[in-house]
N, C-alpha and C positions, 0 to 999 in steps of 0.2 A: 640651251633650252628656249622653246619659243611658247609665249604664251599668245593662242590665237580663239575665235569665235568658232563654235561645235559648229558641223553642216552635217549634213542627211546624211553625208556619206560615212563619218564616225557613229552614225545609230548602234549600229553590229558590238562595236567596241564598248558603246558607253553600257547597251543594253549589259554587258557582262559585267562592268562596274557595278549596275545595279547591285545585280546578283552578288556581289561582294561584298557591297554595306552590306547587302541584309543576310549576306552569313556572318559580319564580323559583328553583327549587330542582337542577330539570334539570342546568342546567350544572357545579354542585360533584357529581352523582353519577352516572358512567357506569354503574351498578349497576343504575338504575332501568329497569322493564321499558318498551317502548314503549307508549304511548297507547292505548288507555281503561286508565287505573290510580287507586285511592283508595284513602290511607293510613286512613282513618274512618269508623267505622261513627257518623256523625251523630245518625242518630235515635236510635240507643240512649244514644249521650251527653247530650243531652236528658233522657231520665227516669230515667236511671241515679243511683242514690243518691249516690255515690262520685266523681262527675262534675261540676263545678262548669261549664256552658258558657255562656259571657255574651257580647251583643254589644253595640257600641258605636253608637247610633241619633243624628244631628245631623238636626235640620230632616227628620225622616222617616226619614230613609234610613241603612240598618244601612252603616256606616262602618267598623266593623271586628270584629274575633272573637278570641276566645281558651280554652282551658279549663285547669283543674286537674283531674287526676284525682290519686287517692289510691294510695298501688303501698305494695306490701312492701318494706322492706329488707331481702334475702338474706344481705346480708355481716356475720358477726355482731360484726364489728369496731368497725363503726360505733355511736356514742350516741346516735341513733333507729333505732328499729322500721320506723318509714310516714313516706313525703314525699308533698309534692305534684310531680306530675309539670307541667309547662306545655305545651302544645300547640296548634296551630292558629292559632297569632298570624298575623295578616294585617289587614293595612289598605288600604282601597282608595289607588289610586296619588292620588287626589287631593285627600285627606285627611292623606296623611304629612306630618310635621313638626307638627299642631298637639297631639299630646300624646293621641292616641287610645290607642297602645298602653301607652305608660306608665299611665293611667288603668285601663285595663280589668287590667294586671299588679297595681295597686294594688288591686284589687278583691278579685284574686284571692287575693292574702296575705292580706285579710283573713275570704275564706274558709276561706284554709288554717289560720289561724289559729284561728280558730274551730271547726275540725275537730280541736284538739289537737296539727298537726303545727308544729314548728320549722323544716323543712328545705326546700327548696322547687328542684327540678333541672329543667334544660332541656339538649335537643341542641339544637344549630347546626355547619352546616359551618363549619370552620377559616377557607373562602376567602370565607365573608360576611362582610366587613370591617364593611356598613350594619346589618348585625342585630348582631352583634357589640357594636357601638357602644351601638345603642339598650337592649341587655341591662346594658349593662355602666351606662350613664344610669342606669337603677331599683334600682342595688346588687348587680347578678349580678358573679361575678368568677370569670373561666376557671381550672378546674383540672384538666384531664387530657385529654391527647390521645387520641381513638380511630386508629389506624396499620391497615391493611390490603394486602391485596397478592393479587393477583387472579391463580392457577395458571393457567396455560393444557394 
């Protein structure tokens, strides 16, 4: 497995990743609007300084995806400034389980690392038990429910 930095030329690929969170995603959010929808602006995450987006390539073929990006901390409470944000994990369905996403997570600590950041957050819905897991496998540990309630 090689873990390398996304180029223009994986766009085609990754754009289909999209499309895969957001259908594996579908079910945990009545929220999301109907089809054609993308949460990422791809290409810009590519050359974007700030952006770490790496994929995960076996025997040719890009296997899986993830990025760090760098965000402000607003809340002046907190004991960093900037984290790494993590986004766009996805693995192809027939690559899961041999340790693609963990790898490419590993990567990306040690981008974020190397950016000076300490903190490292991700969202995930509450009802994905499998991503859940796999977060919680590389050291993630759940701390705060987001709660919503839709007016009619």
């Amino acid at each position: 497995m090689i873990i390398r930095k996304a180029t223009i030329e994986d766009l085609p690929v990754l754009l289909q990743f999209e499309q895969g969170i957001i259908n594996a995603e579908r079910p945990f959010d009545s929220t999301l609007q109907p089809d054609p929808i993308s949460y990422y602006n791809l290409k810009a995450f590519i050359t974007a300084p700030d952006v770490e987006l790496l994929v995960a390539e076996i025997d040719g073929i890009i296997a899986g995806s993830g990025y760090a990006r760098i965000k402000e901390n607003s809340k002046t409470y907190y004991d960093f400034e900037k984290y790494a944000y993590l986004g766009f994990m996805y693995v192809l369905p027939g690559f899961r389980g041999q340790g693609v996403n963990q790898a490419i997570i590993e990567e990306l600590k040690r981008w974020s690392l190397g950016q000076g950041l300490t903190e490292i957050k991700l969202e995930v819905y509450n009802d994905n038990i499998g991503a859940i897991k796999a977060y919680e496998k590389v050291g993630f540990e759940k701390r705060m429910i987001e709660m919503r309630i839709r007016l009619k």
